[in-house]
N, C-alpha and C positions, 0 to 999 in steps of 0.2 A: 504494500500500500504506500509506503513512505517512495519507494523508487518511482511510483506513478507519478506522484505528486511531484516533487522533483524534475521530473520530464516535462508534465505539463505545466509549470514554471518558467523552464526554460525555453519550450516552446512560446508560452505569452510574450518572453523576453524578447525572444529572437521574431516574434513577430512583429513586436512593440518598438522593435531598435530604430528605424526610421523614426518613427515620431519623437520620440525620447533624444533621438540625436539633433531632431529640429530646435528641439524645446530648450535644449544643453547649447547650442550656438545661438540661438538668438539674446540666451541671459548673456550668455557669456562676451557676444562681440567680438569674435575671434578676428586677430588677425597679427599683424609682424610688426607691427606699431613699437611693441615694447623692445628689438632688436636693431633702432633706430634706423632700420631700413624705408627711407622718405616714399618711396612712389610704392613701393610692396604691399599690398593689401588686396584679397580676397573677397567676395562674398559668398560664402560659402552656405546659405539657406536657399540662394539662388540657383546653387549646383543642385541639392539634397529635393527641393521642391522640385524641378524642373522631371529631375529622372524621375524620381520617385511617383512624380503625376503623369508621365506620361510611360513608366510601367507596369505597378502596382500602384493604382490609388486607393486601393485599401487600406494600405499601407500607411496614410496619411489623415487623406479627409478633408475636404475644402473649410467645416467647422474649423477642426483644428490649426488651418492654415491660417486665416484669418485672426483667429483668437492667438496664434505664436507672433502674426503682423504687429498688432497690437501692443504685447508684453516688448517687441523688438523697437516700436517709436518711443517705450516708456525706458527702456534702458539706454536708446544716443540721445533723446531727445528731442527728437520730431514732433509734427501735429500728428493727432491721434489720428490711424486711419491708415495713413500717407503708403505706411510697409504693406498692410491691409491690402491696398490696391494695386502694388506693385505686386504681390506675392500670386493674387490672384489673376492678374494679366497675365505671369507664367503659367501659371495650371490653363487658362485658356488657350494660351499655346502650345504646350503640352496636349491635351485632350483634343487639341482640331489637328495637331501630327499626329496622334494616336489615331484618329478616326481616319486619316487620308492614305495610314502608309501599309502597306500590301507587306514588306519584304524589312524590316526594319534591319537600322547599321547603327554603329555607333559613331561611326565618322558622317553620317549623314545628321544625328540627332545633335553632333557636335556643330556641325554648320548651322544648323536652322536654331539653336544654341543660342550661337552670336545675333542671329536676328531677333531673337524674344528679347536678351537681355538689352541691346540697342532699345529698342521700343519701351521697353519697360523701365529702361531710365532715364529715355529721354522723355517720358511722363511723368515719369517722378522728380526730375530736374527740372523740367516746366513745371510744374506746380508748385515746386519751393521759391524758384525763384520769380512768377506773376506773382504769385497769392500771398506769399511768405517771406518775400523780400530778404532772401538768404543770400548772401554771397558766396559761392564756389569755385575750388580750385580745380579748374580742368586738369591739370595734368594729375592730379592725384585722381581724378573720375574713371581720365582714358587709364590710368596704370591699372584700377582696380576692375573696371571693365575687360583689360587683357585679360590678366592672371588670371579673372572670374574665367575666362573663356579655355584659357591654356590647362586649366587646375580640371575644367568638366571629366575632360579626355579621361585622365589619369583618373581621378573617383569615378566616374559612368564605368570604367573596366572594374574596379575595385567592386563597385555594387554590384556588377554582373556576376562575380564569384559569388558574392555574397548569396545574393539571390538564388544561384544554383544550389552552395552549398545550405542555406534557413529553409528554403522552397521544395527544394529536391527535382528542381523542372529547371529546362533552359530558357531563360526571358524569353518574353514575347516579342 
């Protein structure tokens, strides 16, 4: 009985580790800031949502998206919302290449990638800076825009093991 238990545990775990990993980078604000590397910074919810919604979105949940949007404007300091809508403008992208693509790649989701996160923050940099009168440093935008893009590649393989090995199937 106790070994049952235990498995089904681990299993909740390992089915839970998406969300749990959302939840864990958005408190946290992960990035190279503290290695005073200037232009180096990630978004890495941007990676984690992206696949994650347009794999297994069970695995997620557009609630949970939105409500992690949220907790993630109250930990940099945004208007409330702001993450909310960016977060969910990638699951839109996500969910219309999950619906359009017959033959899925990961160098193809990695291209159409860079188009979500372009859009996605170029709405979300319109809207700080009409509405909210923020000033922004581009070159720290385009660096974190790269890296977010060059970083996909590298965690989208990473999740696919993963996926095989939590799942026991080969992605979709």
């Amino acid at each position: 009985m106790s070994s049952k238990f235990s498995v089904s545990i681990l299993n909740r775990i390992l089915i839970n580790a998406p969300l749990l990993l959302l939840f864990i980078s958005v408190f946290n604000e992960f990035d190279f800031n503290y290695l005073n590397y200037k232009y180096f910074s990630f978004n890495f919810p941007f990676i984690l949502i992206f696949y994650w919604s347009l794999k297994r979105i069970e695995s997620l949940g557009y609630g949970y998206i939105f409500i992690a949007g949220l907790f993630n404007d109250a930990v940099i300091g945004l208007p409330i919302g702001l993450s909310s809508l960016t977060y969910l403008i990638i699951c839109g992208f996500a969910a219309y290449l999950r619906n359009i693509t017959l033959r899925p790649s990961l160098f193809k989701d990695w291209l159409y990638f860079l188009f979500t996160i372009l859009v996605a923050n170029s709405i979300n940099y319109f809207l700080l800076v009409t509405f909210f009168s923020t000033e922004l440093n581009y070159y720290e935008l385009s660096g974190n825009i790269l890296f977010t893009f060059l970083f996909y590649y590298i965690f989208g393989y990473l999740f696919d093991i993963y996926q095989r090995l939590a799942f026991g199937r080969k992605n979709d």
